[in-house]
N, C-alpha and C positions, 0 to 999 in steps of 0.2 A: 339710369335711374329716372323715374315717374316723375317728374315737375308738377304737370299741367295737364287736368282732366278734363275732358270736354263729351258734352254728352250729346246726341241725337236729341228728341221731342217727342214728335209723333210717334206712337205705339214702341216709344221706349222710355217717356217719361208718363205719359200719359195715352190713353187711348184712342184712337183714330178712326183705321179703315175700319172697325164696327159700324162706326156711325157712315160710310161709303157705301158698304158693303149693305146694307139697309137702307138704302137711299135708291141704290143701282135697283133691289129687287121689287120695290112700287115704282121705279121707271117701267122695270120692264113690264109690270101689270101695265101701265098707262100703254104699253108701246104691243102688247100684246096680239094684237086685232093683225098685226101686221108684221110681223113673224115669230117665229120660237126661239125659245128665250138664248141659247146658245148662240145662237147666229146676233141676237141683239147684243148679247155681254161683247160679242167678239166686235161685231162691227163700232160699238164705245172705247173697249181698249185701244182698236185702231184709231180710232178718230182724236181720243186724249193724247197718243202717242207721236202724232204729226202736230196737235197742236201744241206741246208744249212749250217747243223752241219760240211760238208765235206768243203765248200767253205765261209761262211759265208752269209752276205749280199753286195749288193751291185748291180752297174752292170754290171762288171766282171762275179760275180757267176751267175746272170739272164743268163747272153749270151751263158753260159755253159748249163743252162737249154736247153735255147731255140734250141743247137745246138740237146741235146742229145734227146731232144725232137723229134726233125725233124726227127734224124735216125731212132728211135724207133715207132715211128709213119707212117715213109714209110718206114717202113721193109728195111731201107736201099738203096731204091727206087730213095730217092731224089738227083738229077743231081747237081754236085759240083757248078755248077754256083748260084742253088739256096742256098748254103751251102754258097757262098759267097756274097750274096743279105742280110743274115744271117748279116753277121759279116760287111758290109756295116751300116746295121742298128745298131749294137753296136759302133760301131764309130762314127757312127752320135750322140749317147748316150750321148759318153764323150765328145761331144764340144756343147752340146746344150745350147743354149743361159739361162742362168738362171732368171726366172721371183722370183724376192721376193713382196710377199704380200704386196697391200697398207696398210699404218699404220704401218707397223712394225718398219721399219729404228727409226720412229718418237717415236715410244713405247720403242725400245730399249734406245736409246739417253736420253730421260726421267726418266727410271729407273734406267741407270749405273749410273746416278749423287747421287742417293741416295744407291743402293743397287751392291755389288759384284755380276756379272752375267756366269755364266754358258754357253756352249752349247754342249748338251750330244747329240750325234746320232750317230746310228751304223751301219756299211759298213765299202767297203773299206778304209784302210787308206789314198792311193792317190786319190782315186775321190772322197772323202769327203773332206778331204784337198782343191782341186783344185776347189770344188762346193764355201767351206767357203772364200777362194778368191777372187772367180768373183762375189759374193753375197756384196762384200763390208762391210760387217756385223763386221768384225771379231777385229774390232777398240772396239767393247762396250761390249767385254766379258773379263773380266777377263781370264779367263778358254775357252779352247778348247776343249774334253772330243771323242776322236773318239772310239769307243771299237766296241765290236765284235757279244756282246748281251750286252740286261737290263732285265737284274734282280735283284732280292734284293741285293743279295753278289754286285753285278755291284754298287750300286745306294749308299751302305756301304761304300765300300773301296773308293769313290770317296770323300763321306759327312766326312770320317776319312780325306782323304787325305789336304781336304779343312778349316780341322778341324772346323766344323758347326754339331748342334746337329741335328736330325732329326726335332724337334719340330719345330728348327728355317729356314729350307729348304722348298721348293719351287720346282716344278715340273712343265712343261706345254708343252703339246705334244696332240696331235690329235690321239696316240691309246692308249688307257684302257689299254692294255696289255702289252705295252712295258714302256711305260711313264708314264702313271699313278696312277696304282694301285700297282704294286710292290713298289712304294715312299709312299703311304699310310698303305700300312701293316707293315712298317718300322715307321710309325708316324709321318710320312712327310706330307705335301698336298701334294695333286695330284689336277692338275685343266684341266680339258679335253677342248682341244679345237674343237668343233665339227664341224673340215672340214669333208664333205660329201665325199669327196673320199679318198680311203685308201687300202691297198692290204688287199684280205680276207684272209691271213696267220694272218695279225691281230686281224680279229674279233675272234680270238679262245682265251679264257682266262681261266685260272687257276681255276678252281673250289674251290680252299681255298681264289681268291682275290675278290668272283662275289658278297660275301655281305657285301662288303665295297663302304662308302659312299663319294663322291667325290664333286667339285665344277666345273661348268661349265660354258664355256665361247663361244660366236659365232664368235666373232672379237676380233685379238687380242689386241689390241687399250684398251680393258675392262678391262686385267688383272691391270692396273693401279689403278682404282676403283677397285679392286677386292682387293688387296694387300693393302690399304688405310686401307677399312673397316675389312678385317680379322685384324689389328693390332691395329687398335681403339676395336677391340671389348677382344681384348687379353688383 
């Protein structure tokens, strides 16, 4: 039986890589002069991907990508104005307006009456914090949960902390890899919410979590009946 729900954030409470994903495509105008655009998306993917472990997530660490990116890519080339076009756009980052999902507010509000609520996502500490403010959200969580990664040990110490048995937890997040699957090798649900956009650092998943079976949802509005029937059937 469902105890304790706990939801993702980013582009599952509210909207995210939009605002990445339109950020990356006036980099790569700026970065243009100096190669094509495929080989620049690619060479940033790599570049966030090794710096994670250094910087973590967030967009702090992106804007670090996208500077060391730019050097590396014009040989050092690039005219400090465009290095400050750069960092123009990360400040537009941390004061963008934040879009939250229809349905949600309304889905949250309905579940805190009945169940303690969660909200696990990882980045930085202050622009996760300052996202979960302006989102209004942060009235129907029990729990606030900012960490650094998810992973199983991540997803343990928290279900300890909250004292909830795995069996009795709840998971729902839009990547397989961070939210979902690591909550199920642990014995948890995992319920994937399948927003169509999402960073491809995600779509890379664990090869010990890829034959696990999970539940899936299109709107979050669903997990309501979702959570109904998994506990009538328990």
């Amino acid at each position: 039986m469902i105890k304790m729900i706990a939801f993702d954030a980013d582009d599952t409470l509210w909207e995210n890589e939009v605002l990445y994903i339109k950020i990356q495509e006036q980099f790569v105008d700026i970065l243009s002069p100096y190669g094509n655009k495929e080989e620049i998306f690619d060479h940033l993917l790599e570049t966030e991907t090794k710096n994670v472990p250094l910087y973590g997530y967030g967009i702090k660490s992106f804007g670090l990508s996208l500077i060391e990116t730019a050097i590396t890519t014009s040989k050092q080339q690039l005219p400090s104005a465009k290095i400050a076009e750069i960092l123009d756009m990360i400040r537009y980052m941390l004061t963008y307006k934040l879009a939250v999902y229809e349905g949600v507010e309304e889905t949250l509000q309905h579940l805190s009456k009945q169940y303690p609520l969660l909200m696990i996502t990882k980045g930085d500490l202050l622009d996760q914090d300052l996202k979960v403010e302006r989102s209004g959200l942060r009235k129907y969580f029990k729990g606030i949960e900012i960490v650094a990664t998810k992973e199983e040990s991540t997803y343990q110490e928290i279900m300890q902390r909250y004292q909830v048995a795995p069996q009795h937890f709840m998971m729902v997040g839009n990547s397989l890899r961070s939210d979902v699957l690591p909550v199920i090798a642990l014995g948890g649900t995992g319920v994937y919410y399948e927003n169509s956009v999402s960073w491809a650092h995600e779509h890379e998943i664990d090869p010990a979590h890829q034959v696990l079976t999970y539940q899936s949802i299109h709107h979050l509005t669903e997990v309501v009946a979702l959570v109904e029937t998994l506990n009538n059937q328990s």
